[in-house]
C-alpha atoms as an extended CHARMM CRD file, in Angstrom:
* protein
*
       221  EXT
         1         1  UNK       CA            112.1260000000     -118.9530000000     -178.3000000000  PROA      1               0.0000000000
         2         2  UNK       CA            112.8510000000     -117.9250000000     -181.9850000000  PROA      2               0.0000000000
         3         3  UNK       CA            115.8320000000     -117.4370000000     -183.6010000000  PROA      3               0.0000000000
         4         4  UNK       CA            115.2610000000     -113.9240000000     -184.2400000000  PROA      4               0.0000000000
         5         5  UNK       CA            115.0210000000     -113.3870000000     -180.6590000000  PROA      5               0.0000000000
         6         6  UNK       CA            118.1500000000     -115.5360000000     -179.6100000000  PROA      6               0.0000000000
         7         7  UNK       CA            119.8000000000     -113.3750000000     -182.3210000000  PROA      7               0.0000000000
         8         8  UNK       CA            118.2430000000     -109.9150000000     -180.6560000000  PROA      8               0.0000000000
         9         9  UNK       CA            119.8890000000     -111.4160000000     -177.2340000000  PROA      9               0.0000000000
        10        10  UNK       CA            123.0380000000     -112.1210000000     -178.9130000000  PROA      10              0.0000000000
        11        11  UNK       CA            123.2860000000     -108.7710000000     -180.0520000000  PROA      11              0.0000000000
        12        12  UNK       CA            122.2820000000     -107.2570000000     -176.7120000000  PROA      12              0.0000000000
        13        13  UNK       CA            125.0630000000     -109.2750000000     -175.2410000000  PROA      13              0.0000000000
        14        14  UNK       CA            127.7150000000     -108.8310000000     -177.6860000000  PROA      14              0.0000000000
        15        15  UNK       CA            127.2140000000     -104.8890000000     -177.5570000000  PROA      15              0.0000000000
        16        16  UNK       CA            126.5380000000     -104.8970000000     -174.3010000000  PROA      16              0.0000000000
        17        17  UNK       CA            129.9170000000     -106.8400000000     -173.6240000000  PROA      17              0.0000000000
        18        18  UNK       CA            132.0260000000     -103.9200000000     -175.7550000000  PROA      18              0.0000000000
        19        19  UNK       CA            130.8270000000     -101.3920000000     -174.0540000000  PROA      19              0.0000000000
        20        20  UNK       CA            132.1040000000     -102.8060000000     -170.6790000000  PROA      20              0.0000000000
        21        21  UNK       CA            135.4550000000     -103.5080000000     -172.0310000000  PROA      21              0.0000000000
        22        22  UNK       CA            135.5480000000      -99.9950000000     -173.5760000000  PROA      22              0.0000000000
        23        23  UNK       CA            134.5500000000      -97.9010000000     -170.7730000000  PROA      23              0.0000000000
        24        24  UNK       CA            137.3830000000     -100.2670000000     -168.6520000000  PROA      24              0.0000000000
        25        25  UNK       CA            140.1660000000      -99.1720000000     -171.1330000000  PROA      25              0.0000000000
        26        26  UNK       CA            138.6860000000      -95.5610000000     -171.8070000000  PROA      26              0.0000000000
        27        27  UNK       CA            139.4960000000      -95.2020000000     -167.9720000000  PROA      27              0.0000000000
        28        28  UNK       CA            142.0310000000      -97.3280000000     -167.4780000000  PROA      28              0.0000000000
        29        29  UNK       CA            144.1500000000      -95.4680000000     -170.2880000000  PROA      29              0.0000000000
        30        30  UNK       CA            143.5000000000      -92.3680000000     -169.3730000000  PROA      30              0.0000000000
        31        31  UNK       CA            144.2130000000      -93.1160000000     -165.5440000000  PROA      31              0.0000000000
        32        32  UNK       CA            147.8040000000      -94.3700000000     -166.3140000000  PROA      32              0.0000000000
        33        33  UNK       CA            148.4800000000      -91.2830000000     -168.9700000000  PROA      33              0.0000000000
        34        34  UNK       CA            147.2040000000      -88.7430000000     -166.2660000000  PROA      34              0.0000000000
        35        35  UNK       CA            149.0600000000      -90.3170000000     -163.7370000000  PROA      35              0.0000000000
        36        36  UNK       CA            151.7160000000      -90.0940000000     -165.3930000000  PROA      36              0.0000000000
        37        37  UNK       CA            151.4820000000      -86.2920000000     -166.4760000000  PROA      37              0.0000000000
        38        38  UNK       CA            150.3800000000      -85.1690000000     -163.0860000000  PROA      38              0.0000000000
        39        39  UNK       CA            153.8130000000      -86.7710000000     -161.5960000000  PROA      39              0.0000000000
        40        40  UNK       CA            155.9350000000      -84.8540000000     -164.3720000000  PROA      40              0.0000000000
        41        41  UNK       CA            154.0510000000      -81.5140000000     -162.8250000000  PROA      41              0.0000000000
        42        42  UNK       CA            152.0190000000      -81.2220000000     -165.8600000000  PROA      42              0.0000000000
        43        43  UNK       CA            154.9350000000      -79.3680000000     -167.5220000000  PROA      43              0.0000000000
        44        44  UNK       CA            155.8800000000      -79.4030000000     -171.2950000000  PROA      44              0.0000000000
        45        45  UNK       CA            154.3390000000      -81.8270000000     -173.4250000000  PROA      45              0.0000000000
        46        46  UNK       CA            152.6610000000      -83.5850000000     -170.0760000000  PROA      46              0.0000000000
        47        47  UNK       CA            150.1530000000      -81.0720000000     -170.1220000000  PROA      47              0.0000000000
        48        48  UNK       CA            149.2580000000      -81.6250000000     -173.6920000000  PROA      48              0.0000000000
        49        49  UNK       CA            149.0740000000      -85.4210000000     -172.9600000000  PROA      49              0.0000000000
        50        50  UNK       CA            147.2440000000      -84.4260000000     -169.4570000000  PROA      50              0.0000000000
        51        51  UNK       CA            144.6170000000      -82.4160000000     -171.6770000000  PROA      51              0.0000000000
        52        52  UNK       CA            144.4430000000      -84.5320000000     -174.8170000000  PROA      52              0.0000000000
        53        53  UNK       CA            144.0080000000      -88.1440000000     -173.3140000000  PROA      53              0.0000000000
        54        54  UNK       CA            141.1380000000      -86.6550000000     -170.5800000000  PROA      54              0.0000000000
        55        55  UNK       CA            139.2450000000      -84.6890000000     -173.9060000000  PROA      55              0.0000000000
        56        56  UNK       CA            139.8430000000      -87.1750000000     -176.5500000000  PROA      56              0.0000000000
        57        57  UNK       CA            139.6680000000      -90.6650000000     -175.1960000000  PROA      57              0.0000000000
        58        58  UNK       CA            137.7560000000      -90.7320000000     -172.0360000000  PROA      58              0.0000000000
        59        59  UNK       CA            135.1660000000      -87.8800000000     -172.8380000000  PROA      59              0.0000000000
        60        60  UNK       CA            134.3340000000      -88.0940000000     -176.2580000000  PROA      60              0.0000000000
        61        61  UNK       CA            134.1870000000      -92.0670000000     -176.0060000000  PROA      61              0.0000000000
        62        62  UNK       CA            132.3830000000      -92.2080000000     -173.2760000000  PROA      62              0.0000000000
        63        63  UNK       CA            130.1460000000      -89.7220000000     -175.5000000000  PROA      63              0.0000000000
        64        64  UNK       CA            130.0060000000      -92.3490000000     -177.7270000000  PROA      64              0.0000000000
        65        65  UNK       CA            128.9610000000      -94.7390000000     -175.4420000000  PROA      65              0.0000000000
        66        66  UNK       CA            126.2990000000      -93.3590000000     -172.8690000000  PROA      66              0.0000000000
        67        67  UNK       CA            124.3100000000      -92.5890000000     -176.2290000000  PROA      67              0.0000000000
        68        68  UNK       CA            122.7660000000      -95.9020000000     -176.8080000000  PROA      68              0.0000000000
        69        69  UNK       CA            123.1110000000      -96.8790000000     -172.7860000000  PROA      69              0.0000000000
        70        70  UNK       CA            120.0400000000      -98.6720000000     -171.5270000000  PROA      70              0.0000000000
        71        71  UNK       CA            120.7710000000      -98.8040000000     -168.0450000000  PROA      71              0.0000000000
        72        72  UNK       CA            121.2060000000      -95.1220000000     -168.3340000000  PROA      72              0.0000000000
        73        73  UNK       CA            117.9800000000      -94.2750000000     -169.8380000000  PROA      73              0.0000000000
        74        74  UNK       CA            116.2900000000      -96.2270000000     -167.3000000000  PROA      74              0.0000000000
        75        75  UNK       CA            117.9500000000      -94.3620000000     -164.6550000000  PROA      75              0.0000000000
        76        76  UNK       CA            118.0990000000      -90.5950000000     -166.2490000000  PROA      76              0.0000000000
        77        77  UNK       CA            115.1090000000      -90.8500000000     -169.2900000000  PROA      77              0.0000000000
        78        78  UNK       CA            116.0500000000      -89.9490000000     -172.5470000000  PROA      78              0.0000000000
        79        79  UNK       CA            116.1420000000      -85.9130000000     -172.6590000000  PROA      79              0.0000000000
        80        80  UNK       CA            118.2750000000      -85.9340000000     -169.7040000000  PROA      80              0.0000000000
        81        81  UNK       CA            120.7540000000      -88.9070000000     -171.1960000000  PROA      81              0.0000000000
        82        82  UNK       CA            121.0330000000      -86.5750000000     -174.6020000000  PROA      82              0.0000000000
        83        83  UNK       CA            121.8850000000      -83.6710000000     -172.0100000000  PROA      83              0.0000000000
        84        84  UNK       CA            124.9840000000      -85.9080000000     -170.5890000000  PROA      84              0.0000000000
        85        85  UNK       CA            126.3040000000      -87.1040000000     -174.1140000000  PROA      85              0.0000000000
        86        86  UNK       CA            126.3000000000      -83.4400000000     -175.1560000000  PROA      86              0.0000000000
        87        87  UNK       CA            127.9640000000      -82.6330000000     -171.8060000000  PROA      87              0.0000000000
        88        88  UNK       CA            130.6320000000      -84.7080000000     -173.2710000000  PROA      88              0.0000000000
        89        89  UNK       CA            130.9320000000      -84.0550000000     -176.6480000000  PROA      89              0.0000000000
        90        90  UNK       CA            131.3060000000      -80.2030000000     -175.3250000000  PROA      90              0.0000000000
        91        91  UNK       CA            133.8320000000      -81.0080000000     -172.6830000000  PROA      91              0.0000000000
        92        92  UNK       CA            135.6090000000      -83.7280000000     -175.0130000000  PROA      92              0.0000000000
        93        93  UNK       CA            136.3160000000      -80.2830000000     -177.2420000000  PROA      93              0.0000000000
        94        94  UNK       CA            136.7880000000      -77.3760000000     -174.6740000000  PROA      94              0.0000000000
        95        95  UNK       CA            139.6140000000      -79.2150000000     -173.1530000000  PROA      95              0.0000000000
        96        96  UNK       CA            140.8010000000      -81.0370000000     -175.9730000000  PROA      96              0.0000000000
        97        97  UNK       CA            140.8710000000      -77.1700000000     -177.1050000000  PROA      97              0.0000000000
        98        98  UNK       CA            143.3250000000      -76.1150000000     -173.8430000000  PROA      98              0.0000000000
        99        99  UNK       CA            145.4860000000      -79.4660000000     -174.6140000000  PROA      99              0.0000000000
       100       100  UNK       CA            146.3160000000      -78.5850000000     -178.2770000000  PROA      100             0.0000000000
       101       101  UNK       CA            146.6660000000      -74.7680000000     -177.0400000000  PROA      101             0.0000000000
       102       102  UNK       CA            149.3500000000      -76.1090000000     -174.7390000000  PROA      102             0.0000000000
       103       103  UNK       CA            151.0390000000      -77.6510000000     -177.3700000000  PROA      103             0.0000000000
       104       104  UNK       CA            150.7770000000      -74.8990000000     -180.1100000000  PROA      104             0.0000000000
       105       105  UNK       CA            152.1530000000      -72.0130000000     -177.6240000000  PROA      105             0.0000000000
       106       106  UNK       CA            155.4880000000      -74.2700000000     -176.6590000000  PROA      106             0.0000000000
       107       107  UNK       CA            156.1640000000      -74.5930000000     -180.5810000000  PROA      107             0.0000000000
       108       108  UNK       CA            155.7580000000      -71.1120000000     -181.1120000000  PROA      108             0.0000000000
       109       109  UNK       CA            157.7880000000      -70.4810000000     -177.7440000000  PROA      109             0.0000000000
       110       110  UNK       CA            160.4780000000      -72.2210000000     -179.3300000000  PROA      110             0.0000000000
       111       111  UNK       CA            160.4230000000      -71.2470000000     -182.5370000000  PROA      111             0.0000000000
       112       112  UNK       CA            160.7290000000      -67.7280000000     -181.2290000000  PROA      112             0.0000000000
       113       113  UNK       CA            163.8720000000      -68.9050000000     -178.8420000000  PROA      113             0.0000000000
       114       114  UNK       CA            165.4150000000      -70.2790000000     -182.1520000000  PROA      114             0.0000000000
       115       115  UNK       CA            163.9980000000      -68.9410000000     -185.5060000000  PROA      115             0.0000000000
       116       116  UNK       CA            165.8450000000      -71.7670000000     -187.0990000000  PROA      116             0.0000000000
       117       117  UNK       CA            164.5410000000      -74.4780000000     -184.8560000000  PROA      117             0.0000000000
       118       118  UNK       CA            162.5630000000      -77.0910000000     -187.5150000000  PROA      118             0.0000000000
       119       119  UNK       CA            159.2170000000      -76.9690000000     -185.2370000000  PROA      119             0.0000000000
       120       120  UNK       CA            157.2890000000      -80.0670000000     -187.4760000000  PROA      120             0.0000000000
       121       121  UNK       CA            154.8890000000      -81.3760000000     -184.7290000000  PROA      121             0.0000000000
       122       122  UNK       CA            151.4000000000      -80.7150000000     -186.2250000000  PROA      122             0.0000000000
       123       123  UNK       CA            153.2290000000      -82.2700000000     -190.0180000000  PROA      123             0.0000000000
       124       124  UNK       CA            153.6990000000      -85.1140000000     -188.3040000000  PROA      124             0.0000000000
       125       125  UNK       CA            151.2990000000      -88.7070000000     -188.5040000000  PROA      125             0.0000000000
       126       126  UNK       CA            150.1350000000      -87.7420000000     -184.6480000000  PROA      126             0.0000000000
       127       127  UNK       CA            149.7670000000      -83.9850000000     -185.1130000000  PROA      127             0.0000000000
       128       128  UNK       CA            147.9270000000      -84.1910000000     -188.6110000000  PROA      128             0.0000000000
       129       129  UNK       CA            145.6550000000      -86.4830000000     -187.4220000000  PROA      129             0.0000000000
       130       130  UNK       CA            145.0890000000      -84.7300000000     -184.2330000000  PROA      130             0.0000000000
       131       131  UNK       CA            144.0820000000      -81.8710000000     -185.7380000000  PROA      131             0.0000000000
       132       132  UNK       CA            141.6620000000      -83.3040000000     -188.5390000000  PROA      132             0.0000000000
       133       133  UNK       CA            140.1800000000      -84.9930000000     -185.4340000000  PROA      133             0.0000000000
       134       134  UNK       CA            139.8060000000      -81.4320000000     -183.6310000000  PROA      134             0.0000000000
       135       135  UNK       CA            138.0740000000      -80.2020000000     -186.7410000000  PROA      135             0.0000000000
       136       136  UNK       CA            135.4010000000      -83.0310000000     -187.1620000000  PROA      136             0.0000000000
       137       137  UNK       CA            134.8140000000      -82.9480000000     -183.4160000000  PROA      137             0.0000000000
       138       138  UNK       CA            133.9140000000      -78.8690000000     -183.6900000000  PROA      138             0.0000000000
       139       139  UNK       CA            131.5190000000      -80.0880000000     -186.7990000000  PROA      139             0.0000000000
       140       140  UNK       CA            130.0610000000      -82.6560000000     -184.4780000000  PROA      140             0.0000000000
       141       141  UNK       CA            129.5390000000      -80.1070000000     -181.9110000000  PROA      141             0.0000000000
       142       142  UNK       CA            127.6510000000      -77.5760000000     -184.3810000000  PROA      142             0.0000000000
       143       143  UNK       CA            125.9490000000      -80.4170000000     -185.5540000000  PROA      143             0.0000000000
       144       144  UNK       CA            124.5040000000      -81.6520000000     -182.6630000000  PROA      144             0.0000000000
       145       145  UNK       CA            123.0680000000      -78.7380000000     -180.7390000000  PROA      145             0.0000000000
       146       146  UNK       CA            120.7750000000      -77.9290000000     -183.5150000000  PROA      146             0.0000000000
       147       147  UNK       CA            119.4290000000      -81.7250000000     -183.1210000000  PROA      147             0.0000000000
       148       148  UNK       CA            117.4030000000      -80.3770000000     -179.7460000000  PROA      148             0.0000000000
       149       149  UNK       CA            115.5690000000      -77.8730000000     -181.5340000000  PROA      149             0.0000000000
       150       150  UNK       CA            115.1520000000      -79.4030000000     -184.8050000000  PROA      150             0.0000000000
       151       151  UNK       CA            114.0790000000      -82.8290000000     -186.3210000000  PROA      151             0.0000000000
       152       152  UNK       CA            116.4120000000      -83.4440000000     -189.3480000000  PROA      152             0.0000000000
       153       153  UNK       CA            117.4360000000      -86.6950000000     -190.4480000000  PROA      153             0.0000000000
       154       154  UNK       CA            119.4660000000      -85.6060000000     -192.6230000000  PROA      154             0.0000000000
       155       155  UNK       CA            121.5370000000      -83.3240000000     -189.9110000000  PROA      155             0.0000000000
       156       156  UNK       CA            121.2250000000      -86.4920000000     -187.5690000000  PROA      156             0.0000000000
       157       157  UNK       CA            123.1380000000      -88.2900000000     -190.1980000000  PROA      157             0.0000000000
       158       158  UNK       CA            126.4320000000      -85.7570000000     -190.1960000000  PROA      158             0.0000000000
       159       159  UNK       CA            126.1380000000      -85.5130000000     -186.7440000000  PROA      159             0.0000000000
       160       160  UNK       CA            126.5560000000      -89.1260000000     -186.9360000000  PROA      160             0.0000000000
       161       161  UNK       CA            129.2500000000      -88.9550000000     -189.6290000000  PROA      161             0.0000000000
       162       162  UNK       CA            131.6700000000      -86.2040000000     -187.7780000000  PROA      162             0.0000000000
       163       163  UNK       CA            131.1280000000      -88.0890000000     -183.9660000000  PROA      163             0.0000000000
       164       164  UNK       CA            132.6680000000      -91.2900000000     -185.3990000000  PROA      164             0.0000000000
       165       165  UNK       CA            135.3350000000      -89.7390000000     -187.9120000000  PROA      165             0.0000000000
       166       166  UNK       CA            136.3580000000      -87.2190000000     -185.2950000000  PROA      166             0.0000000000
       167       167  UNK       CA            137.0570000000      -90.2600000000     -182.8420000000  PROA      167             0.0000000000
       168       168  UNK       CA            138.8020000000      -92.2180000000     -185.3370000000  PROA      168             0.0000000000
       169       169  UNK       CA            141.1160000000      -89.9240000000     -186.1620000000  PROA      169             0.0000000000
       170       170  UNK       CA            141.8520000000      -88.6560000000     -182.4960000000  PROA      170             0.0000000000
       171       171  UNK       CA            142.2180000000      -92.1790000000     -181.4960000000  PROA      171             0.0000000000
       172       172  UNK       CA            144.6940000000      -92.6130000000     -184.3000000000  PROA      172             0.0000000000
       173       173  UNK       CA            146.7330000000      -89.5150000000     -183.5500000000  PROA      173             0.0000000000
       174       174  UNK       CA            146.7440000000      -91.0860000000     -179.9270000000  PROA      174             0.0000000000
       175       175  UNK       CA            148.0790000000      -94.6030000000     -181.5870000000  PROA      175             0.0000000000
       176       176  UNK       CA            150.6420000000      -92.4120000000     -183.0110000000  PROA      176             0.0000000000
       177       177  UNK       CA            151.2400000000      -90.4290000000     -179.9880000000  PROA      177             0.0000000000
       178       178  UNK       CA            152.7560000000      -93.8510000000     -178.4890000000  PROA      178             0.0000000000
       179       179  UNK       CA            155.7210000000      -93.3640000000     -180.7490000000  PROA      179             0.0000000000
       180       180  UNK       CA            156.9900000000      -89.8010000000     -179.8780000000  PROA      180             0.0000000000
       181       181  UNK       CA            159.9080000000      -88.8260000000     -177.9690000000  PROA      181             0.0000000000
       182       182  UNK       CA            157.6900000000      -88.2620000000     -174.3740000000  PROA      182             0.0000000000
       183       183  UNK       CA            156.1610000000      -91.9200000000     -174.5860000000  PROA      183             0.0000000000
       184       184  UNK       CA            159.3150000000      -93.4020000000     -175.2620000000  PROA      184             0.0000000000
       185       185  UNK       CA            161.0870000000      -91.6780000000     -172.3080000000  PROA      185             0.0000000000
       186       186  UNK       CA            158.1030000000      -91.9780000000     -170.0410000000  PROA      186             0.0000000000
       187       187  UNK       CA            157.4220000000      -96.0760000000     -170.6680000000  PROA      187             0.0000000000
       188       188  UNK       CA            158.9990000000      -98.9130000000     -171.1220000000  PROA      188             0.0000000000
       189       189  UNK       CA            158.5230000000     -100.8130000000     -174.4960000000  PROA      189             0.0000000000
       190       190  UNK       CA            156.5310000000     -103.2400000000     -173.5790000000  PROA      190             0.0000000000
       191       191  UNK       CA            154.2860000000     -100.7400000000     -171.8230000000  PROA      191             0.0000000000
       192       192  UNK       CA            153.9870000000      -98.2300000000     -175.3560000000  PROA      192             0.0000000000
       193       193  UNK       CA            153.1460000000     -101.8440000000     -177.1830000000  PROA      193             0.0000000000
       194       194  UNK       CA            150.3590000000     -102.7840000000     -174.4860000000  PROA      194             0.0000000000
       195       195  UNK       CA            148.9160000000      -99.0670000000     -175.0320000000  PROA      195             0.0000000000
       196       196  UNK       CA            148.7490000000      -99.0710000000     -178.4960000000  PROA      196             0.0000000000
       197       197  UNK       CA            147.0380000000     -103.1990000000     -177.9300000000  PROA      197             0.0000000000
       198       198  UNK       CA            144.3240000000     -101.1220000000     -175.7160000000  PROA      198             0.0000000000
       199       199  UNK       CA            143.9240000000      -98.5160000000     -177.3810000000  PROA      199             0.0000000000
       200       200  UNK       CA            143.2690000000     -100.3590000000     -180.5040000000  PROA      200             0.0000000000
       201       201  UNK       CA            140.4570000000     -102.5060000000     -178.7730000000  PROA      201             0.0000000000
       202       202  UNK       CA            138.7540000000      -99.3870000000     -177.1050000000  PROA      202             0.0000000000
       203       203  UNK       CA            138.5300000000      -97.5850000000     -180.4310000000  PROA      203             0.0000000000
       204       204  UNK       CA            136.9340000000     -101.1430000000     -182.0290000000  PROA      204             0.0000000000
       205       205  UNK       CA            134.4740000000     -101.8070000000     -179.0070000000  PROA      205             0.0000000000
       206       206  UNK       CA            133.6970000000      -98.2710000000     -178.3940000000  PROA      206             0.0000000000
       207       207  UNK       CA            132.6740000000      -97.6110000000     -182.4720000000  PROA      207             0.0000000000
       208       208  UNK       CA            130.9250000000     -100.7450000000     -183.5780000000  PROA      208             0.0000000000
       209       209  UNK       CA            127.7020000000     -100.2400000000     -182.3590000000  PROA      209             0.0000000000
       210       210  UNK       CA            127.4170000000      -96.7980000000     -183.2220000000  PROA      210             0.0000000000
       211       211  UNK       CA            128.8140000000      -97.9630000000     -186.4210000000  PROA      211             0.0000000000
       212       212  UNK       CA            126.2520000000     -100.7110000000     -187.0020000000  PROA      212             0.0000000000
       213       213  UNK       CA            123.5640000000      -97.6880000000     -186.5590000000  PROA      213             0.0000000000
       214       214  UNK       CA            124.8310000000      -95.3630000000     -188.9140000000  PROA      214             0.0000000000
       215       215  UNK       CA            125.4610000000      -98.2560000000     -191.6560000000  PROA      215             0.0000000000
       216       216  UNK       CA            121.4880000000      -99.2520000000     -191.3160000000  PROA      216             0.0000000000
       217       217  UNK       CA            120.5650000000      -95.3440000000     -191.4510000000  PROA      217             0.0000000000
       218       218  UNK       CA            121.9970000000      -95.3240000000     -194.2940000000  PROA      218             0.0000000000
       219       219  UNK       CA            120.9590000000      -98.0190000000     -196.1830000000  PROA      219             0.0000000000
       220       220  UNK       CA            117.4780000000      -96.9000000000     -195.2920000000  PROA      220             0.0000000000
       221       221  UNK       CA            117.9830000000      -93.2950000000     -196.4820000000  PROA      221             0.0000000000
């Protein structure tokens, strides 16, 4: 055995290894937040959370990750494995879409209610980056579709680019989502601090390989 093959298996392992522990948390995370929202009624900002959390962490990382999944391909072949990561990329934003909908229509609800109400949600660290997130996810999606008629390397690339920026930032404006008024009534301390531990290691383990690609596209280009 050479080293360059003990280093392949390595890799295999390694990667393989993060993407179990990601799709774990993915789930597990978004079990406890829907949970959660579904025993509040889905009411108020639960239904944001409800929406958000399903769109933006489970879907569009699990996007992420059925991509590059072997045992996948070897159970569904490669056109139809593209077909279920675009299933999720589209479904990550159509209900991501209803979830920030939710949230915009309450603000303006109350802003109407009080015209002097200070309505700052989408100024704030989790709204901001929420929405920049929603934005590069829509540019992933446009990006994308073309990919299945077309052979550009170059549109591959963005594609690329906008999958793993829009999840970064949504996972971010879920980091900072752990610090609003609902978490804090909804959880315990110690439970906000073990989200934001897990959702920190689901947005390292569910990027890196996907990462690693882009980096070596790149310095081929």
């Amino acid at each position: 055995i050479t080293s360059a093959t003990l280093d392949i298996s390595s890799a295999g392992f390694y990667f393989g290894f993060c993407a179990f522990v990601s799709h774990v948390l993915l789930a597990g995370i978004t079990a406890f937040v829907v949970h959660k929202c579904v025993s509040l009624k889905m009411v108020h900002t639960a239904g944001h959370a409800f929406y958000c959390t399903v769109a933006f962490v489970f879907c569009l990382g699990e996007a992420l990750l059925v991509r590059h999944s072997q045992v996948l391909e070897s159970y569904l072949g490669m056109f139809n494995l593209d077909l279920l990561h675009s299933a999720l990329g589209v479904l990550a934003f159509g209900i991501g879409v209803i979830g920030v909908g939710i949230k915009t229509l309450q603000k303006l609800e109350r802003k109407r209610e009080d015209p002097n109400a200070s309505v700052k949600h989408f100024r704030s660290n989790h709204g901001f980056s929420g929405i920049i997130g929603c934005v590069l996810l829509l540019c992933t999606v446009l990006s994308g579709l073309p990919l299945y008629f077309i052979t550009s390397k170059a549109l591959q690339l963005v594609h690329r680019f906008c999958a793993l920026s829009s999840f970064l930032a949504l996972m971010v404006s879920q980091m900072y989502s752990y610090n609003t008024g609902f978490a804090r009534r909804q959880w315990k301390a110690h439970h906000v601090r073990l989200f934001k531990l897990f959702t920190f290691i689901a947005t390292v383990t569910t990027v890196n390989y996907e990462l690693r690609r882009f980096s070596r596209e790149i310095v081929t280009l």
